[in-house]
N, C-alpha and C positions, 0 to 999 in steps of 0.2 A: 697496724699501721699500713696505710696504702701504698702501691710502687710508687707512687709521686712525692708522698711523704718520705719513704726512702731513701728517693732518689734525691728533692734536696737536701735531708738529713747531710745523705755522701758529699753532695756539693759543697754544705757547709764544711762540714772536717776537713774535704779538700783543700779551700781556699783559706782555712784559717792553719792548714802545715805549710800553703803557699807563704802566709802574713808572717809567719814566724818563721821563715827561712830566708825572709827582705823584701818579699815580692811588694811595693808601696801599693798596688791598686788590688790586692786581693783583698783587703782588709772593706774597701768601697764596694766591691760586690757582694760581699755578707750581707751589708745591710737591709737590701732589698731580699732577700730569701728571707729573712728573719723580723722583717720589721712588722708584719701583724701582732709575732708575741711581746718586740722592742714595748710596742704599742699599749698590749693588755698588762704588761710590765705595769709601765708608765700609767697609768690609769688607776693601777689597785693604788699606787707609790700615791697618786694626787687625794686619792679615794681619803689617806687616813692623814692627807692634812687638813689644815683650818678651811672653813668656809672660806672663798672667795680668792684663795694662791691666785698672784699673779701668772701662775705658770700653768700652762698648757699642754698636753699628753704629748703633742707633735714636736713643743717647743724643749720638753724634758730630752726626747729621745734625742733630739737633733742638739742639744749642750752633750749629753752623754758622746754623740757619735764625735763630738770634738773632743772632747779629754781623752776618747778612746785613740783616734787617729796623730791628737796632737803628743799624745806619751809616748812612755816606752812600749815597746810591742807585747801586745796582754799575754802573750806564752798562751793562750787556749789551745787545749786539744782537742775541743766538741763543740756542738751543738751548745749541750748545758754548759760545759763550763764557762764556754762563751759568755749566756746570758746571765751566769752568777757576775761576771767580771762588769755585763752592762747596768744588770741591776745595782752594781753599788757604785759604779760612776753616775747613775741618778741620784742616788742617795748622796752622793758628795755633792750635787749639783742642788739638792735639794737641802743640805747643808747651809753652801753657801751660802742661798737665798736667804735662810732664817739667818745664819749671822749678820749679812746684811741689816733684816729686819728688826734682830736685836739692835745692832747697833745706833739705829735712828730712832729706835726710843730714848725716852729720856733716863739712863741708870745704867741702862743695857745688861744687864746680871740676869743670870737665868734663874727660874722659878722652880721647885723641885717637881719630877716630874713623875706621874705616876703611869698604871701599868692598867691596861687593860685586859679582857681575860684571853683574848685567842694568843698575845704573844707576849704578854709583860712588855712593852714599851712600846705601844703606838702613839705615834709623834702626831698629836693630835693638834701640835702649835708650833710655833716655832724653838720656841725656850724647850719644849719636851723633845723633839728630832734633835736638838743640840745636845743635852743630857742623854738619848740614845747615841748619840756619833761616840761621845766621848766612853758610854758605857762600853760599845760596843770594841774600841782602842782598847780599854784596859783587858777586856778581855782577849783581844787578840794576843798581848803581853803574855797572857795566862796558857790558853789556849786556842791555838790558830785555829784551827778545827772545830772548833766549838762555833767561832765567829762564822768562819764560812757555813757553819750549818745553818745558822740566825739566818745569813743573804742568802743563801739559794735556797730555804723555806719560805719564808717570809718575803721578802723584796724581789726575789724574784720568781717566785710563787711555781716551783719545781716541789714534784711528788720524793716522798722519801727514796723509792727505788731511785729516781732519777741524780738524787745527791747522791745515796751511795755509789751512783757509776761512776762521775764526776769524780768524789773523792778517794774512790775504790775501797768502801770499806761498804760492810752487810747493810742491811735496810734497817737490820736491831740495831746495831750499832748507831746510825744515825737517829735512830726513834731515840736512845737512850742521852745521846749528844744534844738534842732537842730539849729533852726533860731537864738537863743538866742547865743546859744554856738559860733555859727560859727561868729559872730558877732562881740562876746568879745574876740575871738581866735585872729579876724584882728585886734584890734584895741590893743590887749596884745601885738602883735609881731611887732607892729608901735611904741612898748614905751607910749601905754596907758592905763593904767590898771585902774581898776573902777571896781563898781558891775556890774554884767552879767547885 
């Protein structure tokens, strides 16, 4: 990592024990340190939906940075857990959109959703990100940990060391969390729910 990478790295953590201790405007200057990755986030997120999402990489980051600013204050400690917390205010945001888009079909019921092979649930449609949102609730139920492994592997596209700093547990452990998750992901979205 470079002194400049470093050095914003520190700026981030900085500003995000400033956000989490009230400061209103530290949470506005994260952004800008961080929004290349907000960005390549946002981009894989549009990457595995339908052709032709009305939404846009700049349009995702910038709904995210509202749910981020208009909530409760995200408790980040870092950098990554930062961007676990922005990646899945896209995926809410990316949510909403398909409920939306279910809803102005005509039945609006979701379709069963199947799994693709890098993650058992790429929301390739709308009706399938609504079947992940909801898998991915039950499993939160089950296991918290398990879920945050799904978002900051997948959604928000951090390296296994990287989760394990985040959640402080070993790099095995998150390898083994991933196997688990991804497991119970397929067999959630086939209509089989059970412990991870």
């Amino acid at each position: 990592m470079s002194d400049g990478s470093s050095h914003a790295t520190g700026d981030v953590t900085r500003l995000l024990r400033r956000a989490g201790e009230g400061d209103d405007h530290a949470l506005d200057r994260v952004f800008p340190l961080i929004y290349d990755e907000l960005q390549r986030i946002a981009r894989a997120q549009l990457g595995r939906e339908r052709g032709g999402h009305t939404l846009q990489a700049t349009a995702l980051v910038n709904e995210a940075y509202l749910k981020l600013v208009q909530g409760p204050p995200t408790g980040a400690a870092d950098r990554g857990h930062f961007l676990g917390i922005a990646a899945r205010a896209m995926r809410q945001v990316l949510v909403d959109h398909a409920r939306a888009w279910a809803a102005a079909k005509r039945g609006g019921g979701t379709a069963p959703a199947t799994l693709n092979e890098e993650l058992a649930g790429v929301a390739s449609d709308p009706s399938e990100l609504l079947a992940l949102d909801q898998a991915l609730d039950r499993l939160d139920a089950l296991d918290p940990r398990l879920r945050q492994v799904v978002e900051l592997r997948y959604f928000a596209g951090l390296q296994d060391d990287e989760i394990g700093e985040v959640l402080g547990v070993t790099r095995r452990t998150v390898q083994r969390d991933w196997t688990k998750a991804r497991a119970w992901l397929h067999r959630a979205l086939a209509g089989e729910d059970g412990p991870p």
